[in-house]
C-alpha positions as a Markdown table, in Angstrom:
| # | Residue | x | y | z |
|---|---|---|---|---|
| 1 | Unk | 20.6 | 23.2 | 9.3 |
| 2 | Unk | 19.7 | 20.1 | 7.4 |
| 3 | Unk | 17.3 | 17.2 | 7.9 |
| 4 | Unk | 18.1 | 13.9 | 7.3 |
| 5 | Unk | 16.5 | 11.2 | 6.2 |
| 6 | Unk | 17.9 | 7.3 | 6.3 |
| 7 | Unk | 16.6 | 5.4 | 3.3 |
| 8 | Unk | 16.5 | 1.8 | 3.5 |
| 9 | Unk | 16.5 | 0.7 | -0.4 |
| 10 | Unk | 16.4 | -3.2 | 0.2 |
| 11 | Unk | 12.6 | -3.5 | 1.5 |
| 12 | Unk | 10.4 | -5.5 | -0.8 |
| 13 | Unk | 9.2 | -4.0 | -3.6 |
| 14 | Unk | 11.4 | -1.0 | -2.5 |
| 15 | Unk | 8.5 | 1.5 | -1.0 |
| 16 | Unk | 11.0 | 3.3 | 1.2 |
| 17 | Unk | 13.3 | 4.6 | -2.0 |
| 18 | Unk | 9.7 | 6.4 | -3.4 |
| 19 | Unk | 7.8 | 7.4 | -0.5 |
| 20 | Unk | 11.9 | 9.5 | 0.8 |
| 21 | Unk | 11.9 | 11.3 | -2.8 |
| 22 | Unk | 8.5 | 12.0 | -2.7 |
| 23 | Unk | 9.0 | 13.4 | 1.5 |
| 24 | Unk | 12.2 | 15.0 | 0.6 |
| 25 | Unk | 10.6 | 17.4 | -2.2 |
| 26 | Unk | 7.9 | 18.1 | 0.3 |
| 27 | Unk | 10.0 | 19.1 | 3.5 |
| 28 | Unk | 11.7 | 21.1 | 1.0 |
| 29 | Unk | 9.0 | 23.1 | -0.2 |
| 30 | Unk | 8.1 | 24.0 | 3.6 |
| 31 | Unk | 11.8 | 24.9 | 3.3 |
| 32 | Unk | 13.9 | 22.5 | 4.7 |
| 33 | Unk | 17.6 | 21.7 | 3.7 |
| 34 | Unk | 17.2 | 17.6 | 2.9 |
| 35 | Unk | 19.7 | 15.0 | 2.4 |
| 36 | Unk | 18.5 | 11.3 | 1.9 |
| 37 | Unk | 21.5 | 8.8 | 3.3 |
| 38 | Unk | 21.4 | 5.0 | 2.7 |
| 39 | Unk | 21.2 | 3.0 | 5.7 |
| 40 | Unk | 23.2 | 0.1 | 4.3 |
| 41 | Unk | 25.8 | 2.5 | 3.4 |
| 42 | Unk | 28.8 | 2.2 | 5.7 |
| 43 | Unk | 29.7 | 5.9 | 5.9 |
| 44 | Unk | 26.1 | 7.0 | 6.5 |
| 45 | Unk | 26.8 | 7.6 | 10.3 |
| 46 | Unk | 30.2 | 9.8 | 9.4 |
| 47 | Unk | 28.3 | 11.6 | 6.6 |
| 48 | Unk | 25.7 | 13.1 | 9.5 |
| 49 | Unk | 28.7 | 13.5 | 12.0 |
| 50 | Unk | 30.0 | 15.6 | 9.3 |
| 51 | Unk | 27.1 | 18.0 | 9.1 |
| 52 | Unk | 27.0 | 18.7 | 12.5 |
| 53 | Unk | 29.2 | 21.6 | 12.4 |
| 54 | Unk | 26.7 | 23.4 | 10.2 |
| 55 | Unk | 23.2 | 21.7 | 12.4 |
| 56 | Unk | 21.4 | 18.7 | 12.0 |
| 57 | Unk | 17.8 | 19.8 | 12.9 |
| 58 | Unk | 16.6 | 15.9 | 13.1 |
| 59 | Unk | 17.2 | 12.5 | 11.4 |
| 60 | Unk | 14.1 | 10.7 | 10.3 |
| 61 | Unk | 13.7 | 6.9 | 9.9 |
| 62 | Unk | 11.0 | 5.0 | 8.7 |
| 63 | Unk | 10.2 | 1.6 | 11.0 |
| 64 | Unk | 12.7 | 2.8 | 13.5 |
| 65 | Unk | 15.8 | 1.5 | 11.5 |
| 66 | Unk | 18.8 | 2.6 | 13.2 |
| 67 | Unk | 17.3 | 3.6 | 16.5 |
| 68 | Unk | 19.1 | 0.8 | 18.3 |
| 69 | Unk | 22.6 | 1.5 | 17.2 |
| 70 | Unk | 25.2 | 1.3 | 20.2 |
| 71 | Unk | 28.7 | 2.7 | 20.2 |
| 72 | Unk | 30.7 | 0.1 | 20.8 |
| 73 | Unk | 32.3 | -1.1 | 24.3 |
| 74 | Unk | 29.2 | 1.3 | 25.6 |
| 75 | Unk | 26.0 | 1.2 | 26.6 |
| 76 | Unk | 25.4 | 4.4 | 24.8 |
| 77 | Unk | 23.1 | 4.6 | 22.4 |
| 78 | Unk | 24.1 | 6.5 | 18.9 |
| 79 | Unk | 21.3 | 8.9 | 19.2 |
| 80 | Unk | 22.3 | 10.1 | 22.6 |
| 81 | Unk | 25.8 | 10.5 | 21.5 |
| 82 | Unk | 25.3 | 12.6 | 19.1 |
| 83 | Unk | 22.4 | 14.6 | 20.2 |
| 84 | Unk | 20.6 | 14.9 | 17.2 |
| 85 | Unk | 16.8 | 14.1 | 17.4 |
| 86 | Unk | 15.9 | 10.8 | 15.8 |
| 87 | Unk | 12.1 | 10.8 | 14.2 |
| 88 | Unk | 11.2 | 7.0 | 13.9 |
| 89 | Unk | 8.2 | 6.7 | 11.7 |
| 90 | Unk | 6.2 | 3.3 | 12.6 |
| 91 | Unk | 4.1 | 2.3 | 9.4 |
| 92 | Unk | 4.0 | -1.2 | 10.7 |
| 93 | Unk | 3.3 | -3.1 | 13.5 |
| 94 | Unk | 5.4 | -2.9 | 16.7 |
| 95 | Unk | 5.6 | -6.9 | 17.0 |
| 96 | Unk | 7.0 | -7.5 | 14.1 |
| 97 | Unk | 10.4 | -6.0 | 15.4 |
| 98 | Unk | 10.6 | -5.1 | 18.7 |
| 99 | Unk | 14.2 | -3.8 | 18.8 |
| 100 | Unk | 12.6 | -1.2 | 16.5 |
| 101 | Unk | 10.7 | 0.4 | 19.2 |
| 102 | Unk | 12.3 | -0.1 | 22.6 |
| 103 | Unk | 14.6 | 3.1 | 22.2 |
| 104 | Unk | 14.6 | 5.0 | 25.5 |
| 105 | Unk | 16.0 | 8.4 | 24.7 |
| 106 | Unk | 15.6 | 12.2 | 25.1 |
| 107 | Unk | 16.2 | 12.6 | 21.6 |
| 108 | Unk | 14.0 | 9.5 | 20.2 |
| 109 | Unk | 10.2 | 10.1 | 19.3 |
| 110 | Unk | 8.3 | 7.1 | 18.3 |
| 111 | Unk | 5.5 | 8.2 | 16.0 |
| 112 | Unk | 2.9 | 5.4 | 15.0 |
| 113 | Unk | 0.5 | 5.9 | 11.6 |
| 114 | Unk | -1.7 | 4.0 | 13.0 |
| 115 | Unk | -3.0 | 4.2 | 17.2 |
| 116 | Unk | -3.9 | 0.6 | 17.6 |
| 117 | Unk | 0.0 | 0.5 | 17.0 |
| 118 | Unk | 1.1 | 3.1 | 19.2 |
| 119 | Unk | -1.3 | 1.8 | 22.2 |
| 120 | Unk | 0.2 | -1.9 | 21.6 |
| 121 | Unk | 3.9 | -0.2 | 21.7 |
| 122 | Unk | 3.7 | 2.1 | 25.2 |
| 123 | Unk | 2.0 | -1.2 | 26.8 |
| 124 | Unk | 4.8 | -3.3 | 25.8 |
| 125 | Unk | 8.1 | -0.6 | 25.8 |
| 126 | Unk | 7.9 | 1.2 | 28.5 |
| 127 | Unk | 9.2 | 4.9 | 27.6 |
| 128 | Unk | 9.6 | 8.2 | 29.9 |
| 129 | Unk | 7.8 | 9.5 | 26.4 |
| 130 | Unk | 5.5 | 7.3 | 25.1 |
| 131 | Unk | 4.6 | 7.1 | 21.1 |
| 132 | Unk | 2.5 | 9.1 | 19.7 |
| 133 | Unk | 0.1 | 8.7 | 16.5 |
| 134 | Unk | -0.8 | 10.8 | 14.1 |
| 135 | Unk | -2.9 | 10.2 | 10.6 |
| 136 | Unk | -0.7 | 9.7 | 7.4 |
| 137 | Unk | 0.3 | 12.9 | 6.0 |
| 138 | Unk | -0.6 | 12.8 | 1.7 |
| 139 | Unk | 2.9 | 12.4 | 0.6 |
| 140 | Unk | 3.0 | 10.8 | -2.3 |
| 141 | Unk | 3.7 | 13.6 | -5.1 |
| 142 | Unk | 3.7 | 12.3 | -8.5 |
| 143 | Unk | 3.0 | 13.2 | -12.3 |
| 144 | Unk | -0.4 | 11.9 | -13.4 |
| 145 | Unk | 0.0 | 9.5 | -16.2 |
| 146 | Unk | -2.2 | 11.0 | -19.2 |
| 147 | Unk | -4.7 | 8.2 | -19.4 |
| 148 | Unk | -7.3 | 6.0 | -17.4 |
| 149 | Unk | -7.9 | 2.8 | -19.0 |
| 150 | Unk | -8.7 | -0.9 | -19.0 |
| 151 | Unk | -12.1 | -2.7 | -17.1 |
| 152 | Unk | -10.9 | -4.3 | -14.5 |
| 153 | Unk | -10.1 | -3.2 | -10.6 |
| 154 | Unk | -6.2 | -4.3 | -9.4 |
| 155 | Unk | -5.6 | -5.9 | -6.2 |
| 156 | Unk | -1.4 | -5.2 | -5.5 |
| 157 | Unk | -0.6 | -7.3 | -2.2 |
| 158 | Unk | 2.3 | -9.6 | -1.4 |
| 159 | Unk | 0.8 | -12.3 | 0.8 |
| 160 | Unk | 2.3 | -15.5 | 2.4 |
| 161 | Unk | -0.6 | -18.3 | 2.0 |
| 162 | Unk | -1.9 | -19.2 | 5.1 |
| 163 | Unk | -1.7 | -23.0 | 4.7 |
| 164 | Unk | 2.1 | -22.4 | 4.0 |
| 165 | Unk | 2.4 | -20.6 | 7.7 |
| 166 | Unk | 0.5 | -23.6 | 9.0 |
| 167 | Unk | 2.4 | -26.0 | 7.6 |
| 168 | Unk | 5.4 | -23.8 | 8.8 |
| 169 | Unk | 4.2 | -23.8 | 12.4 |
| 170 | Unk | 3.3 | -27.5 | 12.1 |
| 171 | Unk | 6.9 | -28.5 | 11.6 |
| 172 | Unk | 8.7 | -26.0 | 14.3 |
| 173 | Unk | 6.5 | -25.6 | 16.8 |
| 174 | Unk | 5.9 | -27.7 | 19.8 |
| 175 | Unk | 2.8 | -29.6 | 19.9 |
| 176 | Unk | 1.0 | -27.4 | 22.5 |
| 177 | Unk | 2.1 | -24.0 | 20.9 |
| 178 | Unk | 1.0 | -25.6 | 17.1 |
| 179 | Unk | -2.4 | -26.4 | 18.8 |
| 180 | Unk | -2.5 | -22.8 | 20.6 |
| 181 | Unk | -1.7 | -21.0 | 17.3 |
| 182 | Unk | -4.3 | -23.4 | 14.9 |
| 183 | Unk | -6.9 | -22.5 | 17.8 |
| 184 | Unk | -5.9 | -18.6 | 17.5 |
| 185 | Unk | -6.4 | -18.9 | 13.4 |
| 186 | Unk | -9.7 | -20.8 | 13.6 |
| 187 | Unk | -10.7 | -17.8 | 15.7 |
| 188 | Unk | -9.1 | -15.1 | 13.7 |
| 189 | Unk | -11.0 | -16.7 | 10.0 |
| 190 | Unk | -14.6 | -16.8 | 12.0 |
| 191 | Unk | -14.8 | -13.4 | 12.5 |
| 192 | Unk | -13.1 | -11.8 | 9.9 |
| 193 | Unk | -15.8 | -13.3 | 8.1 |
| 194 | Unk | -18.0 | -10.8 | 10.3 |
| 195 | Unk | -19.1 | -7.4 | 8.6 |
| 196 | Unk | -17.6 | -5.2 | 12.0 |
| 197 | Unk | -13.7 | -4.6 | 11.7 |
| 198 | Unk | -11.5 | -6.9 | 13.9 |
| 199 | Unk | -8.3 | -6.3 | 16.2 |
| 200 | Unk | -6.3 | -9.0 | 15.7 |
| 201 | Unk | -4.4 | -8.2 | 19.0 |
| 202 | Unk | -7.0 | -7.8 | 21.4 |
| 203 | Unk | -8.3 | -11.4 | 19.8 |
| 204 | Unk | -5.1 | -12.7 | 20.6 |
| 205 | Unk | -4.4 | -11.2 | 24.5 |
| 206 | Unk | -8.3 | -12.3 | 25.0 |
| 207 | Unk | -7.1 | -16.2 | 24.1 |
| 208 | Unk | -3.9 | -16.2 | 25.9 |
| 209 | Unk | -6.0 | -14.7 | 29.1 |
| 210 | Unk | -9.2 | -17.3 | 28.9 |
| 211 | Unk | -7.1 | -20.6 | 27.8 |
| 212 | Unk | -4.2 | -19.3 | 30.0 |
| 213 | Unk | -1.7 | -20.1 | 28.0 |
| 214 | Unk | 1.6 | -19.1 | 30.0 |
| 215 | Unk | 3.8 | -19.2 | 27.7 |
| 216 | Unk | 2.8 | -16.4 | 25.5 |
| 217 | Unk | 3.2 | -13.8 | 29.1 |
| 218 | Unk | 4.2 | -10.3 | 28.1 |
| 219 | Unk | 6.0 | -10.0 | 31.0 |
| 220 | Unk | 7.8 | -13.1 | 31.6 |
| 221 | Unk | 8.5 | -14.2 | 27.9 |
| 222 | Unk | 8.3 | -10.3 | 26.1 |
| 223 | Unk | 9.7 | -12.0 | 23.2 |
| 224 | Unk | 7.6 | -15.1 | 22.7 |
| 225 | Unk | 4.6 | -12.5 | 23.0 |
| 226 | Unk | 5.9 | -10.5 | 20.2 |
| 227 | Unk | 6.5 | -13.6 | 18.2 |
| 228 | Unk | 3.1 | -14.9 | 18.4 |
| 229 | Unk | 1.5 | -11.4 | 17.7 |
| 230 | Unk | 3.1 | -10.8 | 14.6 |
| 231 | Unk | 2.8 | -14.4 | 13.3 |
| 232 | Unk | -1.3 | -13.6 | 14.1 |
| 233 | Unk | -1.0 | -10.3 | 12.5 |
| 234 | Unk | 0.4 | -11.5 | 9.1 |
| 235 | Unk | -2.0 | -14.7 | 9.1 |
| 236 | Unk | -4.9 | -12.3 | 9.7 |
| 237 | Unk | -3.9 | -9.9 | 6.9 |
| 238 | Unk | -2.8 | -13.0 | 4.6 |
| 239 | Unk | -6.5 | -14.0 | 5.1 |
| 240 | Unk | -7.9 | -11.0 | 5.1 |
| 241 | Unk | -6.5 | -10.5 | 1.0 |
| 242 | Unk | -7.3 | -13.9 | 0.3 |
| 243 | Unk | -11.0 | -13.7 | 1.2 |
| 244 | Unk | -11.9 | -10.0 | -0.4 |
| 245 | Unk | -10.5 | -11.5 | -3.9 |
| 246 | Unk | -12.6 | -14.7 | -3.7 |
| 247 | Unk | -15.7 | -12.9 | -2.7 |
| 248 | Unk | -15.8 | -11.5 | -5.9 |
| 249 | Unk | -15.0 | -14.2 | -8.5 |
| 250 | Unk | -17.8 | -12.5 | -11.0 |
| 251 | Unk | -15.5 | -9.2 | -11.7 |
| 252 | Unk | -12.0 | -8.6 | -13.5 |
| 253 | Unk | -9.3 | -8.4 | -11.5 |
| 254 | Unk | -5.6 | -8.1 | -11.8 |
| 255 | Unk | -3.6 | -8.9 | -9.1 |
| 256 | Unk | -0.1 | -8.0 | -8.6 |
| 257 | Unk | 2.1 | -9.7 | -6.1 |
| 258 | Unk | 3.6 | -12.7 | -4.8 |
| 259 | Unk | 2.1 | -15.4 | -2.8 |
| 260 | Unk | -1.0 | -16.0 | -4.7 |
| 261 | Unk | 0.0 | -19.8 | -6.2 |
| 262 | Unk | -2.2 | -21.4 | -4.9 |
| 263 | Unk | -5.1 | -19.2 | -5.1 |
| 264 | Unk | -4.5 | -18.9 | -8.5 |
| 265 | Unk | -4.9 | -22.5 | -9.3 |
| 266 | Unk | -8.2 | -22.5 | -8.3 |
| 267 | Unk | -9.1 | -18.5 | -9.4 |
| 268 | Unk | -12.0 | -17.6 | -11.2 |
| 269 | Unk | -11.0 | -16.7 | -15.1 |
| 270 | Unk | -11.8 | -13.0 | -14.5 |
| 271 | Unk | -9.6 | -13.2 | -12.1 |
| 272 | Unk | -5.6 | -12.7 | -13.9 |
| 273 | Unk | -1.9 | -12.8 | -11.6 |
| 274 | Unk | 0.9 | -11.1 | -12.2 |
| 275 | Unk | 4.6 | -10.6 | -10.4 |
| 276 | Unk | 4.6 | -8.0 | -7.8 |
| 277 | Unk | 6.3 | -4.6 | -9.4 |
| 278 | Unk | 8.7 | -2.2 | -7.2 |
| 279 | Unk | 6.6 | 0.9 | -6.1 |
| 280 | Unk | 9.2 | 2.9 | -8.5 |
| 281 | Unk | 7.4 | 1.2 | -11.8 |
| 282 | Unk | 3.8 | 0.5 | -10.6 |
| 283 | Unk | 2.6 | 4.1 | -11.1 |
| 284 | Unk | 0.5 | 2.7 | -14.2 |
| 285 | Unk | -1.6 | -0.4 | -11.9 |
| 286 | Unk | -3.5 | 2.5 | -10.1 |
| 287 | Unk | -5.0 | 3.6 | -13.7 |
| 288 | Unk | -7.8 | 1.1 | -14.2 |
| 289 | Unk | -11.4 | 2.4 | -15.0 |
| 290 | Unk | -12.8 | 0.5 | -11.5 |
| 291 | Unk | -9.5 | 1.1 | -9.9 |
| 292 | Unk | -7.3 | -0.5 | -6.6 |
| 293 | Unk | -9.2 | -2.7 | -4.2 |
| 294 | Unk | -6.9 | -2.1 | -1.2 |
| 295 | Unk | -6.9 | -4.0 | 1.9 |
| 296 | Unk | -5.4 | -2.6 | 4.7 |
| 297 | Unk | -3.9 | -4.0 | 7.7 |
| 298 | Unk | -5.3 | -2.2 | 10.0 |
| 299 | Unk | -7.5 | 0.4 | 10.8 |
| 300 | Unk | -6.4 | 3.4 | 9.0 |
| 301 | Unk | -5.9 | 3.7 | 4.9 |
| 302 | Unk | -3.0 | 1.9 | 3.6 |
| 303 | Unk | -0.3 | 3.9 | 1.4 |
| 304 | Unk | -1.9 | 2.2 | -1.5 |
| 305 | Unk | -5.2 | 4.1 | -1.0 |
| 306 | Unk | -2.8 | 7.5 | -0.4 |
| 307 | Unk | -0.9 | 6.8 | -3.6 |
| 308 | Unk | -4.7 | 6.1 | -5.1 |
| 309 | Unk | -5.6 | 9.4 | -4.3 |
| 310 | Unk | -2.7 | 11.6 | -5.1 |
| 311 | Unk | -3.1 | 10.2 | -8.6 |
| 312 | Unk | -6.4 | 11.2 | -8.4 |
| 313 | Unk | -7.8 | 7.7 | -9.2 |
| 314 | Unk | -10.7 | 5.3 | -8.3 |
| 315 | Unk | -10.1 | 3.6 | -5.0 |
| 316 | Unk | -12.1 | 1.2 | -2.5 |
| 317 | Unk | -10.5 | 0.4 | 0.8 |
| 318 | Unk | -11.7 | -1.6 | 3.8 |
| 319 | Unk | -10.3 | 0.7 | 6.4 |
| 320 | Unk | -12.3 | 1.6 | 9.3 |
| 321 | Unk | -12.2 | 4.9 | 9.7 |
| 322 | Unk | -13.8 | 7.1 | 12.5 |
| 323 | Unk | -17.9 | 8.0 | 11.7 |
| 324 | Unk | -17.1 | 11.5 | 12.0 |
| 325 | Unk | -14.1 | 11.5 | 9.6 |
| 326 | Unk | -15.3 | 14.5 | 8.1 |
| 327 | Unk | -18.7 | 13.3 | 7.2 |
| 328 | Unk | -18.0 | 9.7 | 6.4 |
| 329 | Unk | -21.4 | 8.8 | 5.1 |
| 330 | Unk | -20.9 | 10.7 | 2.4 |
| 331 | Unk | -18.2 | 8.5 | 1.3 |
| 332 | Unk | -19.7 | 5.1 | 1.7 |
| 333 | Unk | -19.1 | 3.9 | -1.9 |
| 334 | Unk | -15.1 | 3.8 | -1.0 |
| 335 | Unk | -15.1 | 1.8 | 1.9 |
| 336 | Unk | -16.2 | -1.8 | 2.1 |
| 337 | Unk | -17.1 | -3.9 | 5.7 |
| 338 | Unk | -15.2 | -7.3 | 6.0 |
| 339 | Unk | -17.1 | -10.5 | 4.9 |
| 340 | Unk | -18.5 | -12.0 | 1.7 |
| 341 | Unk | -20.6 | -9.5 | 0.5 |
| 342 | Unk | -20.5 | -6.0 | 0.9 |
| 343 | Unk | -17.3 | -5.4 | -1.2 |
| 344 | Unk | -19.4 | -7.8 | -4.0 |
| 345 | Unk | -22.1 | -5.3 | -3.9 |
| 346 | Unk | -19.7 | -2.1 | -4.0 |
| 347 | Unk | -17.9 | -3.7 | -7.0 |
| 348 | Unk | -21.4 | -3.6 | -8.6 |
| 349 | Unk | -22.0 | -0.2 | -7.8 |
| 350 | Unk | -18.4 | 0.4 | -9.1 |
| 351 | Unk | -18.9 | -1.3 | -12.4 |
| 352 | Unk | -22.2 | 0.3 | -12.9 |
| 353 | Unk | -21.0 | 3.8 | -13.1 |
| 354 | Unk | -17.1 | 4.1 | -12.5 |
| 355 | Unk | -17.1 | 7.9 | -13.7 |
| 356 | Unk | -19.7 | 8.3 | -10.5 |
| 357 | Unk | -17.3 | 6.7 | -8.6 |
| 358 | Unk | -13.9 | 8.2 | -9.5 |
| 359 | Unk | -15.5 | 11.7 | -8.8 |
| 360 | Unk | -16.5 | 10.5 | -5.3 |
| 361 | Unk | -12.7 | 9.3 | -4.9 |
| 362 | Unk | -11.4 | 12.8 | -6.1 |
| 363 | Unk | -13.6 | 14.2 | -4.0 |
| 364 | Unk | -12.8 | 12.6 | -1.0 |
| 365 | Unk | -9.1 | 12.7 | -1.7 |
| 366 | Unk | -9.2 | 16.9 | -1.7 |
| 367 | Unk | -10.7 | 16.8 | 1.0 |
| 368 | Unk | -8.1 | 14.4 | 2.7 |
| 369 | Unk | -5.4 | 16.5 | 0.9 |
| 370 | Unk | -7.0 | 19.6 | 2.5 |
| 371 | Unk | -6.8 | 18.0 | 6.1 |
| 372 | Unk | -3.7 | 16.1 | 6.5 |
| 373 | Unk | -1.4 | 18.3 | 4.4 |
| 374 | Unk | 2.0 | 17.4 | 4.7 |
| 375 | Unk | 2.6 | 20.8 | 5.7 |
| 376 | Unk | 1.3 | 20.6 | 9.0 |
| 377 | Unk | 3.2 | 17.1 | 9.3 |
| 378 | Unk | 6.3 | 18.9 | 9.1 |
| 379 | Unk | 4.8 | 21.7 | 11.9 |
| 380 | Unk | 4.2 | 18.9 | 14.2 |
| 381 | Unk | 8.1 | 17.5 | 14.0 |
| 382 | Unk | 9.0 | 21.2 | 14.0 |
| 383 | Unk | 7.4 | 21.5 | 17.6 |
| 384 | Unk | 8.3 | 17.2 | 18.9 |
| 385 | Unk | 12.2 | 18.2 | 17.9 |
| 386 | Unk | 12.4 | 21.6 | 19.3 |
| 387 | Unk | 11.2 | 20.2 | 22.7 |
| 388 | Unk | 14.2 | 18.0 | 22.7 |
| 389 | Unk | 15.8 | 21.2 | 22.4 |
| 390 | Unk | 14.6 | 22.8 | 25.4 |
| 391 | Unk | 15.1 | 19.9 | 27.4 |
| 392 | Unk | 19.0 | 19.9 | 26.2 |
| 393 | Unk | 19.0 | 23.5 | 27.2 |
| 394 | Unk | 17.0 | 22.3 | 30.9 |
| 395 | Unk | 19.6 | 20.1 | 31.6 |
């Protein structure tokens, strides 16, 4: 029996390539047979048909790539054909494309790393199973470089500036949806200026309800909705990048990734840019004395802050995790609240003593280690595949 999973190598930056290696050696040591296929391959699909003979236990996918193939002149879809279980891993928000997560199948399971995502995605695609979430599994399993060196903390983040989107909306969008969508970002920059964590998405539904604005209806105009949720998603994580770097103009920073023209224009000089790097050469950027200032999307910690940790290197996040995420408190000096100055102040702390704080992040990355294993990741699709199983044996 083999699992497979579909790489898709063409993503920026290339995390996909990286994170499959590193997932692959993993299932293996809980002893799976794994093959890695390229999506953009055009054999891929005959390549699993082939294995069948000898079992295909489940076919993994990251962002649900290849959960809406149809066979042609059918309504079919590919999964239900061939009766293999398809595991969609959602690292990403479900609005940003919805054919991604509509799949209605016996043999689909829509697993979200994050469970603001997975609440948005059973509101909006209505499933016999609805996703599921689950807390990203440490799978990033790589050689420690030798050496941790250099002052400075790294910031790597591709961004889009957010005057560019606006400018971008100016020129395509009707007047009444431009004025909608300026009045959503005015909104959105206020209080993520605010030191409690913010839901872009319940912002937004809140402003289509109170102004209704009609045109943004999930029901009547599904895809319009999406639209406007995703464009609000990446303008609130744009800003959210834009505003931890210039709240702390006094400290070195390197910052890898594209988007950052402007900003850099007017930057503070301890503040240097650099091209982004694919995630197969930028081992060495997490090996700074003050280490990655990460900001997540959304609640839960970004694969930056994993790769952080299985390096076993300084770290500060602004993800808001649970109070009782095994004894948060403790941790304080690795997470940073949203506005101007708490991250200025942890920086301090960082700079102060950054041996103090890369023994906190060890610490807390054991323990995270210890938790969310990948071990019991592969359990959990062990048992979500074998139900499709039963049910195939039900019917």
């Amino acid at each position: 029996m083999k699992v497979v999973i579909l790489n898709w190598k063409d993503g920026e930056n290339d995390p996909f390539s990286v994170m499959n290696d590193a997932l692959k050696a993993h299932l293996q040591a809980c002893g799976k047979n794994v093959e890695i296929l390229e999506i953009y391959d055009t054999d891929w699909i005959d390549r699993i048909v082939a294995m069948m003979p000898e079992g295909v236990e489940y076919v993994l996918t990251w962002q649900g790539f290849a959960s809406f193939i149809n066979i042609p002149d059918t309504e079919q879809n590919l999964w239900d054909v061939l009766r293999i279980p398809l595991v969609c891993l959602h690292g990403d928000h479900p609005s940003h494309m919805p054919m991604n997560h509509r799949l209605e199948s016996r043999y689909c399971y829509h697993i979200y790393l994050d469970a603001e995502f997975a609440r948005y995605s059973n509101a909006h695609f209505r499933r016999v199973r609805g996703a599921m979430a689950i807390s990203w599994p440490q799978i990033f399993r790589e050689t420690p470089l030798s050496k941790i060196e250099g002052d400075f903390f790294v910031i790597a983040k591709n961004i889009d500036d957010p005057v560019d989107t606006e400018n971008g909306w100016k020129q395509r969008l009707p007047k009444n949806v431009f004025d909608a969508f300026m009045a959503t970002g005015e909104t959105l920059r206020s209080q993520l200026k605010q030191p409690s964590y913010v839901d872009t998405h319940a912002v937004l539904d809140a402003l289509i309800k109170d102004r209704d604005w009609d045109w943004f209806d999930p029901v009547s105009n599904s895809d319009v909705y999406h639209y406007v949720h995703s464009q609000m998603d990446l303008y609130a994580r744009n800003y959210k990048s834009i505003l931890a770097l210039t709240s702390i103009p006094e400290f070195p920073v390197r910052v890898y990734g594209r988007g950052w023209d402007r900003i850099a224009k007017n930057a503070s000089s301890n503040h240097v840019f650099h091209p982004g790097r694919n995630m197969s050469d930028s081992q060495p950027l997490f090996y700074s004395r003050y280490g990655l200032i990460d900001i997540s999307p959304a609640k839960v910690l970004h694969d930056r802050t994993l790769r952080a940790m299985a390096n076993r290197t300084a770290f500060i996040s602004n993800a808001s995790l649970e109070a009782d995420f095994f004894g948060l408190d403790r941790y304080d000096g690795l997470f940073y609240s949203p506005g101007a100055q708490d991250l200025a102040e942890k920086c301090a702390e960082i700079v102060d003593a950054p041996e103090v704080h890369l023994e906190l992040a060890r610490d807390f990355a054991e323990r995270y280690q210890d938790r969310f294993h990948v071990k019991g990741f592969a359990n959990q699709l062990d048992l979500l595949v074998n139900s499709a199983r039963f049910l195939e044996a039900g019917a």
